[in-house]
Legacy VTK file of the C-alpha trace (Angstrom):
# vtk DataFile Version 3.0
C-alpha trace
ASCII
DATASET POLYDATA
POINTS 200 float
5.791 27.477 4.544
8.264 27.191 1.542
11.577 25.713 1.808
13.218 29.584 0.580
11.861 30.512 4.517
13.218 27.522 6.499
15.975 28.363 8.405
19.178 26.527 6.975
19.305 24.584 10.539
15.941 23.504 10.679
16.305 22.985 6.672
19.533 20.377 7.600
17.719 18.894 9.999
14.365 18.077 7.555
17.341 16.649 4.914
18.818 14.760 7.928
15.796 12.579 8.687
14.367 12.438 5.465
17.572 10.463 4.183
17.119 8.452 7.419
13.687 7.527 6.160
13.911 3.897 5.533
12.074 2.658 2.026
9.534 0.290 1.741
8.632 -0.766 5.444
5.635 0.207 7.148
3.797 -0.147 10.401
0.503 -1.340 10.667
-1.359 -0.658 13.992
-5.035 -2.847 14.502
-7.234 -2.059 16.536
-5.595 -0.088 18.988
-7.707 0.951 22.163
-5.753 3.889 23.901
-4.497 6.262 21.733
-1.522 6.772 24.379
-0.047 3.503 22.901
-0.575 4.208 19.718
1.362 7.668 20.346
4.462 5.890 21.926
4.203 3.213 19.024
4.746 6.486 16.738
7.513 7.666 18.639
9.348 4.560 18.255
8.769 4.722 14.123
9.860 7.966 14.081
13.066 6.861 16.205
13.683 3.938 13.386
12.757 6.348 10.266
9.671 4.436 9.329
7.363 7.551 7.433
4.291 5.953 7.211
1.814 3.937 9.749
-1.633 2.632 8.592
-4.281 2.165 11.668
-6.565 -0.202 11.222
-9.877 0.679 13.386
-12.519 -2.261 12.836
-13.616 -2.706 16.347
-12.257 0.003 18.276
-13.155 3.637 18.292
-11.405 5.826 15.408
-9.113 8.479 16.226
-7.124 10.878 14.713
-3.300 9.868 15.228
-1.985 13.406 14.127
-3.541 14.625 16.678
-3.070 12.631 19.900
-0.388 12.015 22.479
1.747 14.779 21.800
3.737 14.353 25.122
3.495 10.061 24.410
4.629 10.609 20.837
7.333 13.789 21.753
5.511 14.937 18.503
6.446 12.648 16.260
3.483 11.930 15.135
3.520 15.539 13.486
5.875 13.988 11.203
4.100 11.121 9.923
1.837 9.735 7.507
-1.107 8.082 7.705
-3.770 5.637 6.110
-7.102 4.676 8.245
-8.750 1.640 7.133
-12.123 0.575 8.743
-11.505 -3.113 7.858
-8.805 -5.646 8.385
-10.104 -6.722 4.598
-9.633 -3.402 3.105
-6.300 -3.140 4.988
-4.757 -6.792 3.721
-6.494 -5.764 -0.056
-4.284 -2.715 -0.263
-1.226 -4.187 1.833
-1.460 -7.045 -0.740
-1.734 -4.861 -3.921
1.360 -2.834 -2.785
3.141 -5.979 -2.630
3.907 -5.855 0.432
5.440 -9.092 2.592
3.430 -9.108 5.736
5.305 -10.080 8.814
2.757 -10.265 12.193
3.579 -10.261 15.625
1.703 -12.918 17.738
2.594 -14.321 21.442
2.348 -17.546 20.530
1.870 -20.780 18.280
4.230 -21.310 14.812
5.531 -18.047 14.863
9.956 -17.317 14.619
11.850 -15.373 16.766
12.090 -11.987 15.495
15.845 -12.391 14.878
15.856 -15.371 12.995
14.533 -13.950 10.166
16.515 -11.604 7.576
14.280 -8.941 6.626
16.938 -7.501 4.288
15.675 -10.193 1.922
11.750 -8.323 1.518
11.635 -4.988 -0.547
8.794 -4.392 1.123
7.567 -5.291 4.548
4.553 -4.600 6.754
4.721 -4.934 10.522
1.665 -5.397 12.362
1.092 -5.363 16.012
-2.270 -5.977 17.301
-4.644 -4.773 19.821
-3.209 -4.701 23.023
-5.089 -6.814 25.033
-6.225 -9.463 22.513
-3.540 -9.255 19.945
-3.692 -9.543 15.829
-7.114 -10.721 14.884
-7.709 -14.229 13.002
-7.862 -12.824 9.515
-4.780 -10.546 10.138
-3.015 -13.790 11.352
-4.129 -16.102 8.817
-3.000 -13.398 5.953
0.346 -13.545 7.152
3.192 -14.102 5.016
5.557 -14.444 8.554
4.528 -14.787 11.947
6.788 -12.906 14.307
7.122 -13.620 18.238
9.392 -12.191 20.718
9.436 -15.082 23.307
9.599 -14.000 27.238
12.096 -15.488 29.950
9.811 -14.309 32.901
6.560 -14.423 34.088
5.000 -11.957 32.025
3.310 -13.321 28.647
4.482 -9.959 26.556
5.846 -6.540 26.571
3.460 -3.138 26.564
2.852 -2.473 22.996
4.867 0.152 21.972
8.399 -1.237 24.210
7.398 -4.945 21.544
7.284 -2.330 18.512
10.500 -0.768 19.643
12.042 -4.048 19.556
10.698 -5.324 16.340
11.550 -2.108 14.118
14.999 -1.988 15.881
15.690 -5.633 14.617
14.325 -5.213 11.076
16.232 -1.974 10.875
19.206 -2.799 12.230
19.040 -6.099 9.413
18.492 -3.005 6.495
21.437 -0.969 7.902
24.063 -3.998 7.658
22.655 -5.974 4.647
24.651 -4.711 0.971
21.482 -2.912 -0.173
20.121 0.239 0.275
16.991 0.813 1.843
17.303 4.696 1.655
14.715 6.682 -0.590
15.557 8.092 -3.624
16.795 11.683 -4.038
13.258 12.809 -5.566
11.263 10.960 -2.568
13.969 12.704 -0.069
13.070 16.157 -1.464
9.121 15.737 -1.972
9.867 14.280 1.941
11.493 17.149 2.545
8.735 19.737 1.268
5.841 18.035 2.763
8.173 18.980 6.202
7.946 22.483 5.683
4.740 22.924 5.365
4.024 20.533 8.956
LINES 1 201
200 0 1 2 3 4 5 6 7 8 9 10 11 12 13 14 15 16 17 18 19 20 21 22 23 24 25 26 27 28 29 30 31 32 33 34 35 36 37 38 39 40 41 42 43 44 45 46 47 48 49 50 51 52 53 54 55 56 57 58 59 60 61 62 63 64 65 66 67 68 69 70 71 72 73 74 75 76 77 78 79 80 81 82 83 84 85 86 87 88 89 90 91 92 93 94 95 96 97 98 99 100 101 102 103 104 105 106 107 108 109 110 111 112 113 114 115 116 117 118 119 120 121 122 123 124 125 126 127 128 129 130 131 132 133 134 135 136 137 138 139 140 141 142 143 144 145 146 147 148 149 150 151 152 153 154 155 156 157 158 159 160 161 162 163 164 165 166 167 168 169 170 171 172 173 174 175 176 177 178 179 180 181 182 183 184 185 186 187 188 189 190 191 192 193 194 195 196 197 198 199
């Protein structure tokens, strides 16, 4: 649909989130078993204006994220975009030739609290959450250029996957929001944003 038959509400409302978008940080999802999860964990990018999510399916069954867990994702995940990569190599090759500073989440071991870091400091940053049973596999781990944990006060070892990505995008966001740069997109990227809307 072009932009000339968008309603001028709905057309608002595309401008609204695309200048929400935040530039330069991505999620990366590996290995995720239920698609469910993977649903909410879109929901919760949406929420924090990440655009783009790259899965990562090297030992779990592919699936289509546009098109699963519309009630788990409230249909966000209508309004994302996506890269699939069938290897954690392929993943950290492209990851690494974007320049991107890779920050995982682990439960454990040499890893810093998620806010001690200041993310405002990385143009570009990848968060990766792992599997949810077995977590972030070796070579995701040992690619690292942070290692993020979120240490628990009870008798639980972690959070359900998509309440620890809530937490970890709120953090890095909230960092963006406060620090004196601007982690907006440009005008042009708002309006190609904007377009690739309408036509969702």
């Amino acid at each position: 649909m072009s932009i000339s038959k968008i309603s001028p509400r709905r057309l608002a409302r595309f401008q609204q989130v695309a200048m929400s978008r935040q530039r330069g940080l991505i999620l990366v999802l590996e290995d995720i078993s239920d698609p469910h999860n993977a649903a909410a964990c879109l929901r919760s990018a949406d929420a924090f204006g990440v655009q783009e999510v790259w899965f990562v399916f090297e030992k779990q069954k592919v699936f289509n994220p546009a098109k699963v867990g519309k009630v788990t994702s409230s249909s966000a995940n209508k309004w994302l975009d996506y890269r699939i990569f069938r290897s954690v190599e392929e993943c950290l090759k492209e990851l690494k030739k974007k320049k991107y500073t890779i920050a995982v989440t682990v439960l454990q071991g040499e890893a810093k609290h998620l806010q001690s870091v200041k993310y405002a400091q990385y143009d570009r940053l990848a968060l990766v959450m792992g599997n949810e049973h077995s977590g972030v596999s070796s070579g995701m781990r040992e690619a690292a250029d942070l290692l993020l944990t979120l240490p628990m006060r009870g008798f639980v070892e972690s959070l359900n996957l998509s309440v620890a990505t809530s937490l970890f995008l709120y953090e890095i966001v909230r960092q963006r929001d406060v620090a004196k740069r601007d982690f907006h997109l440009s005008a042009s990227e708002q309006n190609k944003l904007v377009k690739k809307f309408t036509s969702r």
